[in-house]
N, C-alpha and C positions, 0 to 999 in steps of 0.2 A: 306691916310695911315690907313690898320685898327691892332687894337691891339687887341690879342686872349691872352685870360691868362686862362688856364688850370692848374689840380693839376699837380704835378711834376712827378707823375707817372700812370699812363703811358708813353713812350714814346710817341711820336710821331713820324712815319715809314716814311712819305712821303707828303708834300705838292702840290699843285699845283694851278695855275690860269686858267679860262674859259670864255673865250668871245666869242662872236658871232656879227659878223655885217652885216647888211642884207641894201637894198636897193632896192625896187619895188620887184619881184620877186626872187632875187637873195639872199641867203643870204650862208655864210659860219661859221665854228667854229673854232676856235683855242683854245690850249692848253699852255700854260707859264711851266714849271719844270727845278728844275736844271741840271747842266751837267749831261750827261746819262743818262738823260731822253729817249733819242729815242730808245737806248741801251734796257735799263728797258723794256721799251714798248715793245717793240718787242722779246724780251723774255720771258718776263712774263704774256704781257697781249693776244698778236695774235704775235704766231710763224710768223715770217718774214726775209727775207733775202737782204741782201745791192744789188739793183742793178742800182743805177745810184748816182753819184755826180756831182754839179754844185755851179756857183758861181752867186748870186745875190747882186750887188751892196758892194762887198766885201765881202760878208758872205756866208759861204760853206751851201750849203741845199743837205742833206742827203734823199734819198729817198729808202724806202725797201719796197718788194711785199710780203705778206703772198705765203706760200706754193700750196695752191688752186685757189692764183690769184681773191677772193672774199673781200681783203682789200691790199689795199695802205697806206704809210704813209711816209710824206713828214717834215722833222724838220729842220730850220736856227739854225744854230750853233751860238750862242754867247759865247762871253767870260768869262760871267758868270753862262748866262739860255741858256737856247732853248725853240723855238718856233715851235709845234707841229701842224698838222693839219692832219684829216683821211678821205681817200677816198671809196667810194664802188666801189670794182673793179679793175682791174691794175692799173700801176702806171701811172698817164695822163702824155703827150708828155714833152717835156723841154720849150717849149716857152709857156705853159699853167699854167707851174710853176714858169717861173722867172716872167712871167706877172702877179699870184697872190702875189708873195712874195713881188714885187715892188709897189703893192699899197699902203705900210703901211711903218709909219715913227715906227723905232725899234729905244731905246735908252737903250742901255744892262749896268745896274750900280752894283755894290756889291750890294747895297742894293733892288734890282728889274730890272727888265726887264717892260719898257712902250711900251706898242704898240698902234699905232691909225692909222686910214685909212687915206690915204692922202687928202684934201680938196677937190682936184678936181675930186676925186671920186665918190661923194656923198652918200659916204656909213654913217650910225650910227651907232650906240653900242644898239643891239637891247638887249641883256643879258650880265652878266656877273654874275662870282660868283667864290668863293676858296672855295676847298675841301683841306681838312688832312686829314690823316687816323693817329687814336692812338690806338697802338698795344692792341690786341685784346680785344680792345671794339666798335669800329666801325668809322665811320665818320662823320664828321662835313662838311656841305657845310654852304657857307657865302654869300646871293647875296650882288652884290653892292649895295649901298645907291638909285642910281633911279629907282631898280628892287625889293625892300625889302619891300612895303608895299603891295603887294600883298599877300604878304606871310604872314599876318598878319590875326586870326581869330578876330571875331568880338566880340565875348563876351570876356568876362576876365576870366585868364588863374589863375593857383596855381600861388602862390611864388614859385621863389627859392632865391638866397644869392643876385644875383644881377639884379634878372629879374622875367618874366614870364615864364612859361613854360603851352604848348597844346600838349596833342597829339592825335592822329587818327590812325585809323591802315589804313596797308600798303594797297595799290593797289592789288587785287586776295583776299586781307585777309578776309574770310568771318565770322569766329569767334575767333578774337584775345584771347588769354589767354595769353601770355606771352612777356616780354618787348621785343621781337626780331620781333613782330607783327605788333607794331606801330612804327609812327614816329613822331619824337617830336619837336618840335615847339619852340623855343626861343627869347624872348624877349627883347629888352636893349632899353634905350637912344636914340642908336643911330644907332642900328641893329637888324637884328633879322639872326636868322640860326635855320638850320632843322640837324637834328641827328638821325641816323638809328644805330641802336647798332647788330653790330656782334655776329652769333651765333654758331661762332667756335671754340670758346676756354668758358669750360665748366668749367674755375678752376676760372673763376672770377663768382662773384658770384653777384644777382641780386642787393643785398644792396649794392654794392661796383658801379656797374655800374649806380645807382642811385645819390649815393656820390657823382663820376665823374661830373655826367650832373649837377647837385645843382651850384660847384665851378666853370663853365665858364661863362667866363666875354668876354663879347665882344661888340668893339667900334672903331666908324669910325671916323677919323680926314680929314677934307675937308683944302685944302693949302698944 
């Protein structure tokens, strides 16, 4: 279980979970979000149109094809989340979906959607990680606990209230000046997260999005 405590304001727009499990050569991605999620997605993120339904082991899996036929996207309906995954390309056949979706044991509860590849797969959890998005300052990704010391620099970071804090600028950036350049690094206990702060709303202001990163507290509970 991990516990994110942010200030009160801003919102938070949108959650979601990211894993990936891979084996020898093979490896896939999934996406965790709540109801409407595949909705959302295919409106907002890649225009997409409904063209096939199917049932796997009880659960409806929704498949829609971008307009160009350059992405697929495949999501198990549960009764509380859905389970996302994106293809490059049309939408692959039906028995190449009920055979991905049947490899994983889903257990859909109010308080989370669990997913894990079935034993006799031999697939692992090669990643995982949660993203938010907190209205207009940007996002928080979280990896999990066996994917998070990686994400750790070696020397030692500023304070902030509950942790450390590093950052680096971004990937392309070849002379950072301003906090939309880098990306910042977070430290706790018992996690750590990376933050890339949004640079499309101009009325928040560089001290406030400072504030923001200081007051998050984040911690992972293992049981």
């Amino acid at each position: 279980m991990v516990n994110v405590e942010l200030a009160e304001l801003p919102r938070v727009t949108s959650v979601a979970a990211h894993v990936r499990f891979a084996s020898g050569a093979y490896g896939r991605g999934f996406q965790i979000g709540p109801r409407g999620y595949h909705d959302f997605a295919c409106t907002y993120m890649v225009a997409a149109n409904p063209v096939d339904r199917l049932l796997v082991h009880g659960r409806e899996v929704v498949v829609s094809e971008s307009l160009d036929k350059h992405t697929s996207v495949a999501t198990l309906i549960g009764d509380y989340h859905e389970l996302m995954t994106v293809f490059g390309g049309p939408a692959p056949r039906r028995e190449r979906l009920v055979e991905l979706f049947a490899t994983l044991e889903i257990a859909d509860q109010v308080r989370g959607m669990v997913v894990r590849p079935r034993r006799e797969t031999l697939l692992g959890t090669m990643s995982e990680h949660i993203a938010l998005f907190a209205e207009g300052l940007g996002s928080v990704s979280i990896p999990g606990p066996a994917h998070a010391a990686g994400l750790q620099p070696r020397h030692q970071g500023a304070r902030t209230m509950f942790g450390e804090v590093w950052r680096s600028p971004l990937p392309g950036v070849t002379s950072a000046a301003q906090l939309t350049d880098y990306t910042y690094i977070l430290g706790f206990p018992s996690a750590m997260a990376e933050v890339v702060f949004a640079d499309a709303d101009d009325a928040v202001s560089d001290a406030d999005k400072l504030a923001w990163l200081e007051q998050i507290n984040i911690s992972w509970t293992v049981g």
